[in-house]
N, C-alpha and C positions, 0 to 999 in steps of 0.2 A: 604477352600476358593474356590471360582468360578471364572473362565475366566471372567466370563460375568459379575462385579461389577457394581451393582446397579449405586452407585455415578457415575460411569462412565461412561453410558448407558444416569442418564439425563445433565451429564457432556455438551453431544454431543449435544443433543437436547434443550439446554437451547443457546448452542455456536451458534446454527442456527439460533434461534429468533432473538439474537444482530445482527446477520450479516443482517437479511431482515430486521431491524426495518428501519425505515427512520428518523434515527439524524447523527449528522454530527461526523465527524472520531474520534475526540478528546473525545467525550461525548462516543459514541461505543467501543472503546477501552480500556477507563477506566471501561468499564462494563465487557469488556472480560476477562482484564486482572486481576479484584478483582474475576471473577468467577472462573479463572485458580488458583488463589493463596486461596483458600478457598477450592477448590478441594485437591487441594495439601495437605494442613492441615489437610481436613478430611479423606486423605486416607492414612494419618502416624497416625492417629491412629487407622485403619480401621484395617490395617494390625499388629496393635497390639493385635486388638481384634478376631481378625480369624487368624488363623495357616495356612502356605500353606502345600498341601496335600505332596507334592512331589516338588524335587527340580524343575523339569520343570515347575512346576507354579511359583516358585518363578523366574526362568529366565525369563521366560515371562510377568511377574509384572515388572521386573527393566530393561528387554528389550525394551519393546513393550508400554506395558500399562503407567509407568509411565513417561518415557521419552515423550514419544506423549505429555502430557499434561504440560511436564516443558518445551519443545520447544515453545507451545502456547505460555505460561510466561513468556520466552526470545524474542520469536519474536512478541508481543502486546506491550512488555515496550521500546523495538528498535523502532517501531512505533509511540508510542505515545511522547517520545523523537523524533523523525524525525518532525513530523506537530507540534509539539511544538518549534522545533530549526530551522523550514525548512529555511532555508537562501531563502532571497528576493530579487532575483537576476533575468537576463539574461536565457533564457533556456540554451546557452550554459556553462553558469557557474556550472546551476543544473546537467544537464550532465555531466560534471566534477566530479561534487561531488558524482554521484553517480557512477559512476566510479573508484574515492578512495573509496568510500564505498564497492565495489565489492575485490578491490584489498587487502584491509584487510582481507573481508572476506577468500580469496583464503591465505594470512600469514598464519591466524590461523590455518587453513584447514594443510598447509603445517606442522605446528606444529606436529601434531596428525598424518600426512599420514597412517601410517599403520594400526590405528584404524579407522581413514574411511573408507580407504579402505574393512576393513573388516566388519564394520557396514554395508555400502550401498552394498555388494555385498552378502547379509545376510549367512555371516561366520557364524558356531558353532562352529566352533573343539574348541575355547576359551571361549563357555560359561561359563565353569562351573568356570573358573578363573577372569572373566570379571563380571560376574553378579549372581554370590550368597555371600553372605554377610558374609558365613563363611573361605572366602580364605584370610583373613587379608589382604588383600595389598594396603589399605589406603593410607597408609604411602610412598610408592613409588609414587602415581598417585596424589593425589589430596594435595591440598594446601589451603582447604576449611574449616575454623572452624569450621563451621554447620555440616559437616559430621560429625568428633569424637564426638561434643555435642550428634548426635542423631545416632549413626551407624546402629539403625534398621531399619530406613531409609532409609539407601544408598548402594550400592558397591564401587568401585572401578571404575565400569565405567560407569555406569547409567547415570550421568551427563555429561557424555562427549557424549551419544549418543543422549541427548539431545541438545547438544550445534549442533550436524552432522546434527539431524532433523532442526534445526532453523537458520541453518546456510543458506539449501538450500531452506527452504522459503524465507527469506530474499533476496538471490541471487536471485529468480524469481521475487520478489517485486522490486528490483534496476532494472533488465532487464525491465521490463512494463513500469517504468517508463521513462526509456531511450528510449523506444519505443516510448512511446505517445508522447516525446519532437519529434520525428523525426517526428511524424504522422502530429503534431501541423505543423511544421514547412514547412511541402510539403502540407499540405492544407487537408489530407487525415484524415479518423478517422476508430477505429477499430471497424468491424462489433460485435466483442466480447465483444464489450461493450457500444454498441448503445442500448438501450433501446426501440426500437421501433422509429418511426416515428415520427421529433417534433411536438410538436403541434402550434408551432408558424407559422405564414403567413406572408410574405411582404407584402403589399398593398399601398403601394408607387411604385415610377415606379423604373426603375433597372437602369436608372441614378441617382435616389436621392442615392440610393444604394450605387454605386460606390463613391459619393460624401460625404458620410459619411465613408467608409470604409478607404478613403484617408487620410481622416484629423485623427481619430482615427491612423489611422499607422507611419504620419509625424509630430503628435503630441506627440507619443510614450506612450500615451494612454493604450497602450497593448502591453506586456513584451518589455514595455520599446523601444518600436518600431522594437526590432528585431525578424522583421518577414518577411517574400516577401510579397509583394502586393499580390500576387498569392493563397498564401496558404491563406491569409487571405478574398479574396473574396469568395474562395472554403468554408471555415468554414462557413462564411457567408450564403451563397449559403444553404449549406445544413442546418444550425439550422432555418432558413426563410423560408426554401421549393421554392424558387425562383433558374430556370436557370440561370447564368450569363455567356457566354460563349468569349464576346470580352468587355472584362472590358477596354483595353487598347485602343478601338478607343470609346468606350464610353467618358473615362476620357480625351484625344484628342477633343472631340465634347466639356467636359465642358471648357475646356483651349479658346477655339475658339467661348465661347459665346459672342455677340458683348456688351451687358448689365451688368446682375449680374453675375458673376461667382460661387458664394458659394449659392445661390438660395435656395438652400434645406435647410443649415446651417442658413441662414438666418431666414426662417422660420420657422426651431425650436426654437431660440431664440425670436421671435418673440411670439411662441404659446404658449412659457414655463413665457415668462413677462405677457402675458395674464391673465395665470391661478396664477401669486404670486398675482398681482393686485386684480383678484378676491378672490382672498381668504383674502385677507389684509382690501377687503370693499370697494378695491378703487374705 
């Protein structure tokens, strides 16, 4: 058998198309997560049909090679369970949540300490105990009826260095997302995930602006209203490509109109009864 396994090679390269395609998380994930468990399959019996040469390839299959791809499988079905259960809440409820989500993760972690620790800090002196299939020690570590079903399969710790790997994507996926609550929430966005330039334009003036962003915020319109005016003219500001620099003597100027006050709001209601009208034949 070869380092380099075919399956595995367009394993990677197949994982990269789902990640650039452009559909949305739930549909991509279900794509990731059927390709990591069909990998999986084909490579218990890949490995039945090719012999490894020497034990260091076989440590290196239940170190490296297959653990990478059961971490995928743990951390796409964590995900696709998260946007399928994501609670509809407050940002700082989500924040919360991902937060107990973190703090589990660090239990587990705590469970295992000494073999993460020795996984992340790429220990050997226990490979040859840890991940070749002939040191019997099943029976100590796992609690898994799939392994004794298939033991050509598995080690002893293979799956737990998968759990190490998927443990700390996971952890970086709760962080990001705790991040982007605080980004949302001071008005700010991460250049590492701005895509370029929006392509949208204000073309109203930057009082209708603020006269919309008002009512959307004390409407609670968007997360439920908890947000600063602040961060929300800034979002504003930058998906519009419009300056706004003194929103608060703006919205001062609408308070202090002698006429209509909601002016802008008025007229979208207005333009939007317009167009049911015409479309109804009125």
């Amino acid at each position: 058998m070869k380092n380099n396994i075919p399956l595995v090679e367009q394993y990677y390269v197949q994982q990269k198309k789902y990640t650039n395609e452009k559909i949305n998380n739930i549909e991509k994930l279900n794509l990731q997560l059927e390709l990591a468990k069909q990998v999986l399959n084909d490579l218990r019996v890949y490995i039945r049909n090719n012999k490894f040469k020497d034990s260091d390839e076989e440590i290196d299959f239940f170190k490296h090679i297959k653990p990478n791809i059961y971490a995928d499988f743990i951390f796409y079905n964590c995900l696709l369970k998260y946007h399928v259960n994501k609670p509809n809440a407050t940002n700082s409820i989500l924040k919360n949540y991902f937060k107990n989500e973190l703090k589990k993760l660090e239990s587990k972690k705590r469970k295992n300490l000494k073999f993460y620790q020795y996984y992340k800090h790429n220990s050997t002196f226990l490979d040859h105990l840890y991940f070749l299939r002939e040191n019997k020690q099943l029976d100590l570590f796992s609690i898994d009826i799939s392994i004794y079903l298939d033991s050509e399969f598995y080690t002893s710790h293979d799956k737990l260095a998968a759990e190490v790997i998927a443990y700390d994507l996971l952890t970086n996926f709760y962080k990001q997302e705790i991040n982007k609550l605080k980004n949302i929430a001071s008005g700010k966005f991460d250049d590492n995930n701005k895509i370029g330039k929006s392509p949208l334009n204000w073309t109203a003036s930057k009082t209708d602006l603020i006269e919309l962003v008002y009512v959307l915020k004390v409407s609670g319109a968007i997360n439920t209203g908890n947000i600063n005016t602040k961060a929300l003219v800034n979002i504003f500001s930058s998906l519009f490509n419009i300056e706004v620099s003194n929103h608060y003597k703006i919205y001062s100027d609408i308070k202090n109109r002698s006429t209509e006050r909601t002016k802008f709001l008025k007229k979208l209601v207005e333009d939007f009864q317009t167009k049911l009208e015409y479309d109804d034949g009125i």
